[in-house]
N, C-alpha and C positions, 0 to 999 in steps of 0.2 A: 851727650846722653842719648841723642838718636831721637830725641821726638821736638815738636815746639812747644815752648813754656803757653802755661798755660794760664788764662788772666786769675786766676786767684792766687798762684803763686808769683806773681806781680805785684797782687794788691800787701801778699803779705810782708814785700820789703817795703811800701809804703806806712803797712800800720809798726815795722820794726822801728821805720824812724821818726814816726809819730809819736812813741812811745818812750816814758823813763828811759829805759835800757838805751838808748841810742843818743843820752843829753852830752854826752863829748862826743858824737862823731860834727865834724864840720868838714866841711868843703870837698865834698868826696864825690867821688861818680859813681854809683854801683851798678852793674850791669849784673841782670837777671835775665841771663842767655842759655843757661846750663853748659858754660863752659866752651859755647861755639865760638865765642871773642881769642879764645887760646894762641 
């Protein structure tokens, strides 16, 4: 994406898996890089 992430959109894959919507993810890694990991 050409810039660095920035801490709120960090925080928000932390409240994603805090949250209902995320009660079957397990054991995963999510990398919130914008794609730089590619």
């Amino acid at each position: 994406m050409g810039r660095l992430v920035q801490p709120e959109e960090i925080a928000y894959a932390y409240l994603f898996l805090a949250s209902d919507e995320a009660s079957m993810v397990t054991g995963t890694n999510l990398q919130v890089d914008g794609g730089a990991s590619l």
